[in-house]
N, C-alpha and C positions, 0 to 999 in steps of 0.2 A: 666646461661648466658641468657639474654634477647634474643628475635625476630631480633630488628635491628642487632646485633650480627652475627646471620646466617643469613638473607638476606644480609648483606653486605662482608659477606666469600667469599675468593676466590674457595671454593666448590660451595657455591650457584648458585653464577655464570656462572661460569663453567659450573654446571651439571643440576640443580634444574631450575635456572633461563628460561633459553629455554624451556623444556617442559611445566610451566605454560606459558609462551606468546603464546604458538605457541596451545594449546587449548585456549588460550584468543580470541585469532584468530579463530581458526577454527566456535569457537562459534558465531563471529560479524559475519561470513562470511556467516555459517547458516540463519542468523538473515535476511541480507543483502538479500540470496536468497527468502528465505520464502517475503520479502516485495518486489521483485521486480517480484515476481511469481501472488502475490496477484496483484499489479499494473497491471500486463499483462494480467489479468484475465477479471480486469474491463475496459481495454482499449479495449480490443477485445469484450467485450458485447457493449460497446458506440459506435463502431465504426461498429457493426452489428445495432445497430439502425438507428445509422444517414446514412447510405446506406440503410434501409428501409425506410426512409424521403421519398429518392425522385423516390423510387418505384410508380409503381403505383396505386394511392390512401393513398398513405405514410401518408402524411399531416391530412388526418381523423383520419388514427389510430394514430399516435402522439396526434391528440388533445383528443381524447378517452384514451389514459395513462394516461394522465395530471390531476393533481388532481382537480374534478369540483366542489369542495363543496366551494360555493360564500352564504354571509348572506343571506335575505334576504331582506334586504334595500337597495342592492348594486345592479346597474343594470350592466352588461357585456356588454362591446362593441368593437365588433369585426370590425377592420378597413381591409378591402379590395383595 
């Protein structure tokens, strides 16, 4: 008998059917954790720097992270 055959049994169903969805599941859910673990990860590191911003002296070490490699033909101008 073919596959579609027992997937579509009233055993399949019944018995079979539930235990694959619900590790179908478990598995997104993991998934789901793992990416909202990673997001909180880097939300909490952005949100500890820009509460260093406006430390004081914030504003230097921010411009000293920032990546300063400029050509050179290009001049930088910082507006105040």
């Amino acid at each position: 008998m073919s596959k579609s055959f027992y997937k579509n049994s009233i055993f399949y169903k019944k018995y079979l059917g539930p235990v694959y969805s619900s590790k179908v599941r478990l598995t997104r859910l993991r998934e789901i954790e793992e990416s909202f673990l990673y997001e909180k990860y880097r939300f909490n590191l952005l949100t500890d720097k820009f509460d260093d911003l406006f430390s004081s002296e914030g504003e230097q070490r921010f411009m000293k992270d920032q990546d300063q490699i400029i050509s050179r033909d290009i001049i930088r101008v910082i507006w105040r």
